[in-house]
N, C-alpha and C positions, 0 to 999 in steps of 0.2 A: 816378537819373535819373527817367524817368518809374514810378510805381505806379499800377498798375489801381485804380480805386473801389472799394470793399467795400461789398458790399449784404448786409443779413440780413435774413433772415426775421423775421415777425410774430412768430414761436412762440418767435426767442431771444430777440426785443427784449422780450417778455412775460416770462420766463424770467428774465432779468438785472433789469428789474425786480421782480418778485418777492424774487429775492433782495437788495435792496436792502431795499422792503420788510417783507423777514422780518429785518433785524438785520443783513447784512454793510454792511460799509463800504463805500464809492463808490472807497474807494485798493482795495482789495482786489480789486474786482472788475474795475475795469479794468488792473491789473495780471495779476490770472488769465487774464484771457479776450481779453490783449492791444488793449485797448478805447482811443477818446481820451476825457477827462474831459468835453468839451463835447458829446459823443455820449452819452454816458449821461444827462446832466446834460439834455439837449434830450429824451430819451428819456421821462426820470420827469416832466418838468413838462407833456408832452402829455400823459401820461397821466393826471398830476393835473387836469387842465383838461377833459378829453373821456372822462373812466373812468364817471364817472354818465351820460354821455350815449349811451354805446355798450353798455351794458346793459340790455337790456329786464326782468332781473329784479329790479333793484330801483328802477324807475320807479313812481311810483305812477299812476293813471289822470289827475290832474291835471295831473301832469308830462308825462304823453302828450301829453295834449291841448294843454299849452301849447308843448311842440316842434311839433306839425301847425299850429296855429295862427300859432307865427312864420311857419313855411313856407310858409303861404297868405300872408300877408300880404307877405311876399317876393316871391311868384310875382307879387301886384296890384302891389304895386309898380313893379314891370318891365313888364306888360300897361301899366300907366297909363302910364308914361314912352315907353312906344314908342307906346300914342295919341298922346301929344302931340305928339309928334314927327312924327305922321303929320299929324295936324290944320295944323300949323305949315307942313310942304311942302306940302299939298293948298289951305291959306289962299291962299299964295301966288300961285296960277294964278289 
């Protein structure tokens, strides 16, 4: 009938990754650790995507700067777009 959602921790979602990988199989591991394949498989390809970005030790100072750099240019982004926004209703009156 109904099953509760399973939530895991950071530390095992790290953990099962790792051991992927260090060499085990993706059948193996979600067979051991009664896992579903699109949960692991969602699991490793965040990490593949966001593993250089969530470690500050192997960033170089360039790569610092150009993550701060997006994020200001983000943050102007949004300031500009809600001036305009504001320009446009204040036009109005």
């Amino acid at each position: 009938m109904f099953q509760p959602r399973r939530t895991f921790t950071p530390e095992f979602k790290s953990q099962m990754i790792s051991l992927y990988e260090n060499g085990m199989s993706r059948l193996s591991i979600v067979r051991d650790y009664g896992l579903d394949a699109s949960t692991l498989d969602r699991w490793i390809m965040q990490n593949q995507k966001t593993c250089f970005l969530t470690d500050n030790a192997i960033r170089s100072p360039d790569q610092n700067e150009l993550i701060e750099l997006r994020k200001e240019v983000k943050r102007l982004k949004v300031e500009n777009d809600v001036l305009m926004k504001a320009a446009l209703i204040f036009g109005r009156k």
